[in-house]
C-alpha positions in Angstrom: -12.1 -9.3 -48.0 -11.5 -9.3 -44.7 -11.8 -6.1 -42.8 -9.9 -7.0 -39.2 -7.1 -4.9 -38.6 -4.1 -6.2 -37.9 -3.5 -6.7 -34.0 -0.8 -4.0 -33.1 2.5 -4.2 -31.5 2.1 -1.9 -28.7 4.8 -1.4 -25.8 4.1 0.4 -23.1 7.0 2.2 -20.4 7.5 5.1 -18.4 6.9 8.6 -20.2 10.1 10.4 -20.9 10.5 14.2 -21.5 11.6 13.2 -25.0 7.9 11.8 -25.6 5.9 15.5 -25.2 5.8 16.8 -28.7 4.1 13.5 -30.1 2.0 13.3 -27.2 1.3 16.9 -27.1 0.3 16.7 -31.1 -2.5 13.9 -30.5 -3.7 15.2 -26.9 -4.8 18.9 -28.8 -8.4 18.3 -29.8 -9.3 16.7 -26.9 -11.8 19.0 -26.1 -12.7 22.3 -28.1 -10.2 24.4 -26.1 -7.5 21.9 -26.9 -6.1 19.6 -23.7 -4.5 20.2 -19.9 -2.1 17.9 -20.7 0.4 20.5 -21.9 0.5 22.3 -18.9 0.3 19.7 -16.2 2.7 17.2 -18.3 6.2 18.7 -16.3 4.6 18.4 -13.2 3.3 14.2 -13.5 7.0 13.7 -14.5 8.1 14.6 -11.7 5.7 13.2 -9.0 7.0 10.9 -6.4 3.5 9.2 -5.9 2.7 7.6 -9.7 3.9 7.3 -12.9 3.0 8.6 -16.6 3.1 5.6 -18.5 3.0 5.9 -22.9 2.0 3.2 -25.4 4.2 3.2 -28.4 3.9 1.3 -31.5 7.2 1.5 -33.7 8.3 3.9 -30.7 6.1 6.5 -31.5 3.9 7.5 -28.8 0.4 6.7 -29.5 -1.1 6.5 -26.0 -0.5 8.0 -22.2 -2.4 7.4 -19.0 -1.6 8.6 -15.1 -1.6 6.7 -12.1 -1.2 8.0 -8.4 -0.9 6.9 -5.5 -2.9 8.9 -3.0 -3.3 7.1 -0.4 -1.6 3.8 1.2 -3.8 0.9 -0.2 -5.5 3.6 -3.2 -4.8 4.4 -7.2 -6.1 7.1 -8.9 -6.3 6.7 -13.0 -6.5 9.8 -14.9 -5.0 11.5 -18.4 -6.1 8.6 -20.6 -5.2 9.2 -24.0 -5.4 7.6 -27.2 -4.0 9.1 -30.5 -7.1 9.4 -33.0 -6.3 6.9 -35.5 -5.0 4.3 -33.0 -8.0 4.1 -31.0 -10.2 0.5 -29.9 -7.2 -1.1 -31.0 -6.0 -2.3 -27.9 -3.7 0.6 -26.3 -5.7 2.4 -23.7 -6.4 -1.6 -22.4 -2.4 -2.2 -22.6 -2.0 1.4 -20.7 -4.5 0.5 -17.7 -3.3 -2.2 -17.9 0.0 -1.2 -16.8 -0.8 1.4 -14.5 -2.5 -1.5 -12.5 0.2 -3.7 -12.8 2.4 -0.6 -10.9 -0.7 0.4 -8.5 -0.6 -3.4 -7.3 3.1 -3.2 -6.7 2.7 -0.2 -4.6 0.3 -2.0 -2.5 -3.0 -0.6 -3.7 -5.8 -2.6 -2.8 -8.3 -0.3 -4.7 -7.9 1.8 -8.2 -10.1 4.4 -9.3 -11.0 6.3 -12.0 -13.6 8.8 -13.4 -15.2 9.2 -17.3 -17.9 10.6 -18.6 -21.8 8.9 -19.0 -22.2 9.5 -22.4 -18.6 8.1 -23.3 -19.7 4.4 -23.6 -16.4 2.9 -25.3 -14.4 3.9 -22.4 -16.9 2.4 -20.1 -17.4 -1.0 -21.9 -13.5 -0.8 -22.3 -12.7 -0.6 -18.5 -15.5 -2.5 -17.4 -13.8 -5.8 -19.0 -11.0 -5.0 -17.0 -13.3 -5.0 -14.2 -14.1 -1.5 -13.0 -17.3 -1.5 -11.6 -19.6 2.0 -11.4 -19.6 3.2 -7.8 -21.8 6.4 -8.0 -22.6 9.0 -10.2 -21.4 12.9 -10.2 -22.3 16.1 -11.6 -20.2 19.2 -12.2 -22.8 22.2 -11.8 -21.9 25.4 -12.3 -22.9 29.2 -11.2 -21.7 32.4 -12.6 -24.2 35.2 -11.4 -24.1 34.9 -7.7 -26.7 36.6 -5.7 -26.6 36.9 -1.9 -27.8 34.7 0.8 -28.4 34.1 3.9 -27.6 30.4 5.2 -29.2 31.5 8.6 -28.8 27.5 10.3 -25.2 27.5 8.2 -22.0 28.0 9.7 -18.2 27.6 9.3 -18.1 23.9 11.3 -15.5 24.0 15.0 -12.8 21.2 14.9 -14.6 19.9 18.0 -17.2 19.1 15.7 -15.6 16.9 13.9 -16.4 13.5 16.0 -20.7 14.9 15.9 -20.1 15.4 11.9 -18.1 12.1 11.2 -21.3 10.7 13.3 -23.4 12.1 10.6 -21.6 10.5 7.6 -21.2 7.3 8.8 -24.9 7.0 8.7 -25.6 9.2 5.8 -27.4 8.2 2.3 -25.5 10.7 0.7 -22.5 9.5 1.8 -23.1 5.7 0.9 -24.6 6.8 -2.8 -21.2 9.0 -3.3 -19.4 5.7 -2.5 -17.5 7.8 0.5 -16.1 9.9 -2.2 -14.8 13.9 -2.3 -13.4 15.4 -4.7 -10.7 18.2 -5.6 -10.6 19.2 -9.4 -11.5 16.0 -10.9 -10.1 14.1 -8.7 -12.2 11.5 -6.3 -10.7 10.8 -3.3 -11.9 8.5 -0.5 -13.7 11.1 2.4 -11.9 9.8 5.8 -11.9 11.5 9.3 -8.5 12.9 8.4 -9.7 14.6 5.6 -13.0 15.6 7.3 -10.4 17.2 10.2 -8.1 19.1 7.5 -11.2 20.7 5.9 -12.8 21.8 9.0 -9.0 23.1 10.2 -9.0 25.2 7.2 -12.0 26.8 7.3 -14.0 24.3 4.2 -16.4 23.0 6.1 -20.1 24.3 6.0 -22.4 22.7 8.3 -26.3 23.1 8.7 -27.6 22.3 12.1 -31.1 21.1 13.2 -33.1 22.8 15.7 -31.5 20.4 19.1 -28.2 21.4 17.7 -27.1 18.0 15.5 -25.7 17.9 12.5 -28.2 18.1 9.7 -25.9 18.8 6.5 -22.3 19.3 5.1 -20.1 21.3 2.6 -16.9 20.5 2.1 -15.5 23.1 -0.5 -12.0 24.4 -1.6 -10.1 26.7 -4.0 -7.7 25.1 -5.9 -9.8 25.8 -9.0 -8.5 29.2 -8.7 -4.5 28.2 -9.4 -5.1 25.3 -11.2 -7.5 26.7 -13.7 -6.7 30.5 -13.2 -10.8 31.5 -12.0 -11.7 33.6 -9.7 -13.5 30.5 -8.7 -14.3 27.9 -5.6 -15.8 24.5 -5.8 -18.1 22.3 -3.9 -15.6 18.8 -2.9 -18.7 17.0 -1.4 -22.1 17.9 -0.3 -24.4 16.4 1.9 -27.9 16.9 3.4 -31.9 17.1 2.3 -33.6 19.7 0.2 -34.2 22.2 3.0 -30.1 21.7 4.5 -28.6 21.8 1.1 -30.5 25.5 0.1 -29.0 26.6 3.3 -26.0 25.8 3.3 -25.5 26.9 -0.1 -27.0 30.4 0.1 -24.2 30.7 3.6 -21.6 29.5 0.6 -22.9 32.2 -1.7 -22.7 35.0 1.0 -19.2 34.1 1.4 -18.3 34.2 -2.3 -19.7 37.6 -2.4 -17.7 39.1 0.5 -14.8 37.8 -1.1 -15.3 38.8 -4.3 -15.6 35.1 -6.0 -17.3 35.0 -8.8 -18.0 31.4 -9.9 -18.8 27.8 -7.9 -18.4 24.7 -9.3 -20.5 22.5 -7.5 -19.6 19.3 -8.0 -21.9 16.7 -6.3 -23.6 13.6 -5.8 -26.2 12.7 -8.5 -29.3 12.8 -5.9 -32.3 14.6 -6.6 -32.8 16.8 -2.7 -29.2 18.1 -3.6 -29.5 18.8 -7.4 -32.8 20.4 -6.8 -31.6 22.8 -3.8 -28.6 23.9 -6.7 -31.1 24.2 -9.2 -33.2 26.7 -7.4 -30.1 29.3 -7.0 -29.2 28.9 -10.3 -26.8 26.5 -10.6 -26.6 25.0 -14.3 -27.0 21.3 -14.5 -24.3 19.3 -17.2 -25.4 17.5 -20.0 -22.9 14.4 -19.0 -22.3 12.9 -15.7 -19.3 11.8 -14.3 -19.2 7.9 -13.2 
């Protein structure tokens, strides 16, 4: 007999309101704690920069994915879904699919997306619809903070700004992160308009070298704190060598502590002289990356 299953008749348009119970049913053992879908699912409705698009077959939802777009010329892919039993047959391809098909419409010249390293069917899968790997991330986290000192740290000036954009456009880091920062877990391209809003809001960390230049950068922010309700900050980008990376972090660390925060996600770059300079303060290292 032959074992092939039969090619399904997926259709894929716009998520309604109607669609949230079925998609809510096969989005709850995502993860051990269940899904963020429910709770984010009103809000992506209503966005004015993408579109929640579902996969039917029979017109019952079986499939979702997100698309944004962030930027003029970018797309961000996100909230892939597949219900269990419909799964490498074909719908989270006819999804992406689609949400390219809309990112290209809205003048993107460039989509995105993140997933895990360990997750090699959704890797093979969106390679063929060729995604390429740009860099590698890890999500480390520290609970028990202890104090520091950051003694070459500081907050960075706005008329800093041109010295540190200076330093990226010749950094390593920068190049092996693809340009990349990120909020939540959402990559964004790092330009000198972001780099001006995070030093304007007081998220900028820089470490500088004995002449004065720019030796190392933090970018940090807490959204983790409203969107996942934790006393919490995270790390959006980090840059710098073993020795700028320790420092900056402890300066970090002393700030949590006079504020009372209690946990840092540091999300980075997968490059030894950063990991390492985490490691030593404690920060706990995943057992995935993101790519």
């Amino acid at each position: 007999m032959n074992s092939v299953k039969a090619k399904l008749p997926i259709h894929v348009r716009e998520a309604r309101q109607a669609d949230r119970e079925a998609v809510f049913e096969f989005c709850q053992h995502t993860w051990s704690w269940g899904d963020y879908i429910p709770h984010v699912w009103d809000k992506w409705l209503k966005e004015e920069n993408g579109k929640v698009f579902v996969a039917t077959v029979d017109d019952v939802p079986v499939g979702i994915s997100r698309v944004t777009i962030d930027k003029p010329g970018e797309a961000w892919l996100s909230g892939a879904r597949t219900a269990p039993k419909f799964r490498r047959r074909g719908v989270a391809t006819a999804i992406t699919m689609k949400c390219l098909e809309y990112a290209k419409r809205m003048g993107a010249r460039v989509a995105r997306l993140v997933t895990e390293s360990d997750n090699v069917a959704a890797i093979v899968a969106v390679q063929k619809m060729g995604f390429k790997p740009v860099a590698e991330f890890l999500e480390m986290t520290l609970e028990k903070l202890l104090g520091g000192d950051g003694g070459a740290s500081s907050w960075a000036g706005i008329s800093q700004s041109d010295a540190i954009w200076r330093y990226l456009q010749s950094s390593e880091v920068y190049r092996r992160a693809a340009g990349l920062y990120t909020v939540l877990y959402h990559w964004y391209s790092l330009d000198k308009r972001d780099l001006e809003r995070f030093i304007g809001q007081g998220k900028a960390i820089i470490f500088s070298g004995q002449n004065g230049d720019v030796k190392g950068l933090i970018l940090m922010d807490d959204a983790v704190s409203s969107e996942w309700r934790e006393n919490a900050v995270q790390t959006c980008y980090i840059d710098g060598n073993f020795e700028a990376v320790l420092d900056m972090a402890k300066f970090l660390l002393a700030y949590c502590q006079t504020k009372g925060i209690e946990k840092v996600y540091g999300f980075t770059v997968n490059h030894p002289p950063i990991t390492e300079a985490l490691e030593k303060l404690g920060f706990k290292k995943p057992e995935t990356k993101a790519i």
